[in-house]
C-alpha positions in Angstrom: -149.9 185.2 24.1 -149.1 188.3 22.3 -145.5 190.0 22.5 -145.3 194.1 21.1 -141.6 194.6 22.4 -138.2 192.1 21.7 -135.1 192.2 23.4 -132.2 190.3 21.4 -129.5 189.8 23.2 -125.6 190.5 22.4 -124.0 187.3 21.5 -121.9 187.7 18.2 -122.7 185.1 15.5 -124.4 183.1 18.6 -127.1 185.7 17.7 -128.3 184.0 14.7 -130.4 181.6 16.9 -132.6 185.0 17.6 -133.2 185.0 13.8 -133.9 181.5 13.3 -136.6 181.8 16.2 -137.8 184.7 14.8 -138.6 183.0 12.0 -139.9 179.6 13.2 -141.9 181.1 15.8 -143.9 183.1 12.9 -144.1 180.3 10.7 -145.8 178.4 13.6 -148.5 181.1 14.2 -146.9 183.2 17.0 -147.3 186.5 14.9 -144.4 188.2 16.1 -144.2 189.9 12.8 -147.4 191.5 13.5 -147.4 192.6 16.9 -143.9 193.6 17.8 -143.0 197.2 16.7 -140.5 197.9 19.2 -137.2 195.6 19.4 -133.7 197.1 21.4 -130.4 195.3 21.6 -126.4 195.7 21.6 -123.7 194.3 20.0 -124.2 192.2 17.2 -128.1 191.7 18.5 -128.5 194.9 17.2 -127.7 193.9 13.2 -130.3 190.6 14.3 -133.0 192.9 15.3 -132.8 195.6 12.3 -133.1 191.7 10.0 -136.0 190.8 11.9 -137.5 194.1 12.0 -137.7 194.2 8.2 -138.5 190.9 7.6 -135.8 190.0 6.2 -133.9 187.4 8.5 -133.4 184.5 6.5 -131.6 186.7 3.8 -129.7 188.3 6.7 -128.3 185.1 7.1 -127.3 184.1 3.4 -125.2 187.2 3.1 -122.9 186.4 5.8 -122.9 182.6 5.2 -121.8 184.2 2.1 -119.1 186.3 3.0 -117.8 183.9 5.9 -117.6 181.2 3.0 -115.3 183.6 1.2 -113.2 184.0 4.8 -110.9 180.8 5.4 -110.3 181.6 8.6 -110.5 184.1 12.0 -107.1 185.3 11.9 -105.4 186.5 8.8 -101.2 186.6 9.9 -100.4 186.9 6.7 -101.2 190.4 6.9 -98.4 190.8 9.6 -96.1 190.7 6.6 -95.0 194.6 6.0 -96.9 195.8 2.8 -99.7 193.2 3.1 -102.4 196.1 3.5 -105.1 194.3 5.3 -106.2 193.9 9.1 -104.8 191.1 11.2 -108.5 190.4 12.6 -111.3 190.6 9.3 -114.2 190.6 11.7 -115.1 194.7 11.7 -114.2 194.8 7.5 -116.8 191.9 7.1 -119.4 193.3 9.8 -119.3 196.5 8.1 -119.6 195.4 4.6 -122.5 192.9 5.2 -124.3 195.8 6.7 -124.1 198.4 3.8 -124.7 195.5 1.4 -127.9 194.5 3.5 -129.4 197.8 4.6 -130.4 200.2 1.5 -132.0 203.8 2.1 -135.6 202.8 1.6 -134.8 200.9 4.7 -135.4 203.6 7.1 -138.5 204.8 5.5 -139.9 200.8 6.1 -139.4 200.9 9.8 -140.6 204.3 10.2 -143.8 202.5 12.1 -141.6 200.8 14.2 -139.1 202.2 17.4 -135.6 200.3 17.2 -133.0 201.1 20.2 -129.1 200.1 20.6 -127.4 200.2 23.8 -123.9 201.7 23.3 -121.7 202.2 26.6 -120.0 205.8 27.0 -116.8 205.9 28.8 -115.9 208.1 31.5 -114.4 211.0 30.4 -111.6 210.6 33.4 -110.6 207.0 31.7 -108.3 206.9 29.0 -109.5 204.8 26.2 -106.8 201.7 26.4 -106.9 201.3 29.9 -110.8 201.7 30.1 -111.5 199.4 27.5 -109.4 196.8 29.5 -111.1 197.3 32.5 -114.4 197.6 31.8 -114.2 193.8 29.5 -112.1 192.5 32.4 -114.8 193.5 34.9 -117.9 192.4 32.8 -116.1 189.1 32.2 -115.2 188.4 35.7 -118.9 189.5 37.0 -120.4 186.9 34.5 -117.6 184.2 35.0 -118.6 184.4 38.7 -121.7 185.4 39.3 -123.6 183.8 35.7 -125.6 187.2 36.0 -128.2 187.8 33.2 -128.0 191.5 33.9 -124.9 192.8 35.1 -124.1 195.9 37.4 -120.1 196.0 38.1 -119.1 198.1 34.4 -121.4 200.8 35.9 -119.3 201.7 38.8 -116.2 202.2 36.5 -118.5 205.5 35.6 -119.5 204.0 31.7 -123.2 204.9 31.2 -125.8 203.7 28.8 -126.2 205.8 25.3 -128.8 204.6 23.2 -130.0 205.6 19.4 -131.8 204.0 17.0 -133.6 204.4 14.1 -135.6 207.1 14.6 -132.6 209.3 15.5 -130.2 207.6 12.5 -129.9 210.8 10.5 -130.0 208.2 7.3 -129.4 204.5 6.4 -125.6 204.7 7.1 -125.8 206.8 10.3 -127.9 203.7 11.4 -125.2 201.2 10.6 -122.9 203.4 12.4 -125.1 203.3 15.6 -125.1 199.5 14.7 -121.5 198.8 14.8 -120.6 201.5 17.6 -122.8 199.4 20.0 -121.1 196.2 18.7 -117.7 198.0 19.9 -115.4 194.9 20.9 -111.5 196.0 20.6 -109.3 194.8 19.1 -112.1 192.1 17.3 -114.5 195.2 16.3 -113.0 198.3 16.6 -114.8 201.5 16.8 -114.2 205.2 16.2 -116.7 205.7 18.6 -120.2 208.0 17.8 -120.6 211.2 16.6 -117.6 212.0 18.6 -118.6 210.4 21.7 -116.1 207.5 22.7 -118.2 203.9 23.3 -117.8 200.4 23.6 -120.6 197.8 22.7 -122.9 198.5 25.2 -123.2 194.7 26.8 -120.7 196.0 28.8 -123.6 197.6 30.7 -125.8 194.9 29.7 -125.7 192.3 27.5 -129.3 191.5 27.5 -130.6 195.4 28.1 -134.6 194.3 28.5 -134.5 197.4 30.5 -134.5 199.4 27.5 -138.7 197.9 27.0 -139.4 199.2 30.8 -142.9 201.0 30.5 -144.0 200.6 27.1 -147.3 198.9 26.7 -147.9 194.8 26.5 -145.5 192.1 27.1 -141.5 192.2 26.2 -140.5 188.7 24.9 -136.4 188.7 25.7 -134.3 186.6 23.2 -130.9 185.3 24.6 -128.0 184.1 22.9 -126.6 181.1 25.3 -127.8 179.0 27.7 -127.8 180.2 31.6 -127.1 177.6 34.2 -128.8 179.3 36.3 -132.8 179.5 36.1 -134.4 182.1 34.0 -136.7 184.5 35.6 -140.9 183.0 35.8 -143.1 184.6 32.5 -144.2 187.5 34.1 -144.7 190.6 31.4 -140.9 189.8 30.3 -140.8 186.4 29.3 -137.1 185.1 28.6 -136.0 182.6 26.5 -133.1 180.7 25.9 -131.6 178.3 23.5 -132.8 174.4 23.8 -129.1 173.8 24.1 -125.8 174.6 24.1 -124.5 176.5 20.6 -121.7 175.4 19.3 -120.4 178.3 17.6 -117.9 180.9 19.0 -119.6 184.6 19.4 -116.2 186.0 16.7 -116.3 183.0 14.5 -116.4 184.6 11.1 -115.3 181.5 9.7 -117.7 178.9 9.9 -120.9 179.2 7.9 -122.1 175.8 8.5 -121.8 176.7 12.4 -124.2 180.1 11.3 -127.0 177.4 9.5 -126.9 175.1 12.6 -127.4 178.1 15.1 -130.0 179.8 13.1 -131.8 176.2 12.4 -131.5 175.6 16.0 -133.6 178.9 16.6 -136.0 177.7 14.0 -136.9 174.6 15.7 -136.9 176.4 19.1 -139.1 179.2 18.0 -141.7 176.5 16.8 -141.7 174.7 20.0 -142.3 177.9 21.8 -145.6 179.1 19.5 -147.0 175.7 20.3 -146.3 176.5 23.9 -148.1 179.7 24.3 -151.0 179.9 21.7 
């Protein structure tokens, strides 16, 4: 079986199983490396398919073992103390900085071949930004707390609509990691300043698994989640969904935990194997 598009799912650092089953399911022959040259996502999916894209997943994943290593822990309230300087909450500082040590300008010219697209979610311009952002996270959490929904619908009637970029609009290497973290827009975790002067929040708001985003393009769309559904996935058809083997143990904002990061990715590893010798 032969994939040419990828969704990767939102999911925070639960994302790094997508990287370890990128790279397992090449090592066992799948060829995703060769076939795929389109790949969309949101939130921190987004950073996971830009390392895949390149090639360059396993080295995505050192640098922020790296810098989470350096991180004791997920809340810093020594920096309540007037004068400290630094946020209460490191996540956006470290998401940012792994990304503009990771991504260098040649980068851009290397997926030129290749169509990348992030899902970003544009508020309504009738909803202040506080009480939007409250809403529209209350609202997603509730439909998938109730519901289990891999796709939900309820953020859309609050008026937020889907805005998506990617690499082929990213003006240069750091306009892309701008379009990378304003689709990973999570307040007060990640803030955002928005894009280009458009106000956003990460777009799995909309949808945190957007395989939409692959509708119409040519040959099948393999869809990478992040967690485990309880309820069944949909049947292989020309979107084929998978799913970690089980439950990951790592919380989506842990910055903090880089042995949690190598069991995740090694996790997707051993489930992207299993799946090559499923469908060859």
């Amino acid at each position: 079986m032969e994939f040419r598009n990828v969704i990767f799912a939102g999911g925070g650092s639960r994302c790094l199983w997508q990287v370890g089953f990128w790279e397992g399911a090449n090592r066992a022959g799948l060829g995703l490396a060769q076939t795929v040259d389109y790949a969309a996502s949101t939130s921190a999916g987004s950073a996971m398919a830009t390392a895949c894209m390149l090639g360059r997943g396993p080295q995505a994943l050192e640098l922020f073992k790296e810098l989470v290593d350096r991180n004791p822990r997920n809340i810093h309230w020594s920096n309540l103390k007037p004068g400290s300087g630094g946020p209460l909450l490191p996540h956006m500082d470290m998401y940012r900085h792994a990304l503009e040590r990771f991504l260098k300008p040649a980068d851009l010219a290397r997926l030129a071949h290749k169509r990348l697209e992030f899902l970003m979610a544009r508020f309504p311009r009738f909803l202040p930004s506080t009480l939007g952002t409250l809403l529209a996270f209350a609202l997603y959490g509730l439909e998938k707390h109730l519901t289990g929904v891999l796709h939900p619908t309820w953020t859309r009637k609050l008026g937020f609509q889907p805005l998506v970029r990617g690499n082929q609009e990213a003006d240069d290497i750091a306009d892309l990691i701008e379009i990378i973290l304003a689709s990973s827009c999570v307040p007060p975790v990640l803030p955002g300043k928005g894009y280009k002067g458009q106000r956003v929040l990460d777009g799995g708001i909309i949808d945190n698994v957007p395989a939409h985003l692959a509708d119409g393009r040519a040959g099948r769309t393999l869809v990478l989640l992040s967690k485990r559904y309880r309820q069944p996935l949909p049947a292989p058809a020309q979107r084929v969904y998978v799913q970690p083997s089980e439950a990951i143990r790592i919380d989506k904002f842990d910055y903090a935990n880089p042995a949690g990061l190598q069991e995740t990715y090694d996790l997707g590893v051993r489930d992207g194997e299993a799946f090559a010798a499923t469908v060859r």
